[in-house]
C-alpha positions in Angstrom: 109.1 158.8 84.1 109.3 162.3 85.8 112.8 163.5 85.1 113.9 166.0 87.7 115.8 169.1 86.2 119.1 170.1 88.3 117.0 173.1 89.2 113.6 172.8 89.4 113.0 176.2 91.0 113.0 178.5 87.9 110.5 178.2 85.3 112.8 176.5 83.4 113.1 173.7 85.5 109.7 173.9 86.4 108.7 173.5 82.9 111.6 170.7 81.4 110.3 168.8 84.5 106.8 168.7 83.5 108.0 168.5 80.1 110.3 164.9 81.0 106.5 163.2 80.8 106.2 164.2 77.4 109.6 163.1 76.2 108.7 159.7 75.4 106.0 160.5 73.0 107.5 163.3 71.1 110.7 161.2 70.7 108.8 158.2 69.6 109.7 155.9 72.2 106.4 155.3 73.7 103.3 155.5 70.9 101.1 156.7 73.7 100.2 159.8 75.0 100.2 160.0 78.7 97.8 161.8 80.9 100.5 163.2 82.9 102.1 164.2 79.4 99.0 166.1 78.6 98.7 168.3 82.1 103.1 168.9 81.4 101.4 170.9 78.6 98.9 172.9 80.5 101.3 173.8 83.1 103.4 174.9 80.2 100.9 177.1 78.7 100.6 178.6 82.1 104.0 179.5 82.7 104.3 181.6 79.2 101.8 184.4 79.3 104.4 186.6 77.4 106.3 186.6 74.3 109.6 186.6 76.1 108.4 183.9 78.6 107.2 181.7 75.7 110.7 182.0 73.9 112.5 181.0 76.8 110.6 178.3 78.1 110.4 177.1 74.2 114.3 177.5 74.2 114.3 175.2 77.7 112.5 172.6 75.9 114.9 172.3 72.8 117.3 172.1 75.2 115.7 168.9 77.0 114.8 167.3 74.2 118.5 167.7 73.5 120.0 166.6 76.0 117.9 163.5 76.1 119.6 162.2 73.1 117.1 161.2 70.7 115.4 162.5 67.7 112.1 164.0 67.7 109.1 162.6 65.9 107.9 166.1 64.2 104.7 165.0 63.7 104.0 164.0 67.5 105.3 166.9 68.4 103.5 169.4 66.4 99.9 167.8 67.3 101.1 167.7 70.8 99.5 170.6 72.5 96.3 169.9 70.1 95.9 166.1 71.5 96.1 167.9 74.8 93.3 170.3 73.8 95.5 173.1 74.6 96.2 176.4 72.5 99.9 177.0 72.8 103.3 177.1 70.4 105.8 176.8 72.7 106.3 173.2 71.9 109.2 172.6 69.8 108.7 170.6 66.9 112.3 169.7 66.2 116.1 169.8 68.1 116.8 173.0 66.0 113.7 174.6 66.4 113.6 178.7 66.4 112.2 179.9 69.6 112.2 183.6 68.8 109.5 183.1 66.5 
């Protein structure tokens, strides 16, 4: 399920877009990881060269993950990027996690 952000033309809303595949997994209502889920995560890792890109795109994240209401499986999400076979910490792990890190 693609969820479209209310403004999908900043990298923000480029990358909670992508991101809405993997919101299923990492909340645990699906026990699969999709495909689509899994190039959300390289698309991610593209948009945050920099330190200050990967904080707010992290921050962006939290905030979907927020805002779709559930809780998030901290385990799913940590060995998200790593089932994806991507290198990246800009997935958050948790609804309060700390982006600046």
């Amino acid at each position: 399920m693609l969820r479209a952000s209310s403004d999908t033309h900043t990298d923000c809303g480029i990358a909670q877009t992508a991101f809405g595949e993997c919101v299923p997994y990492v909340t645990g209502e699906d026990p699969s990881l999709a495909v689509q889920c899994c190039s959300a995560v390289r698309d991610i890792k593209e948009l945050t060269p920099t330190v200050e890109d990967r904080r707010a795109i992290c921050a962006c994240l939290v905030q979907e993950l927020k805002d779709a209401g559930g809780s998030v499986d901290s385990s799913k999400a940590s060995g998200l990027a790593r089932a994806c076979g991507v290198s990246t910490d800009v997935i958050p792990t948790s609804l309060s996690f700390d982006c600046s890190k």
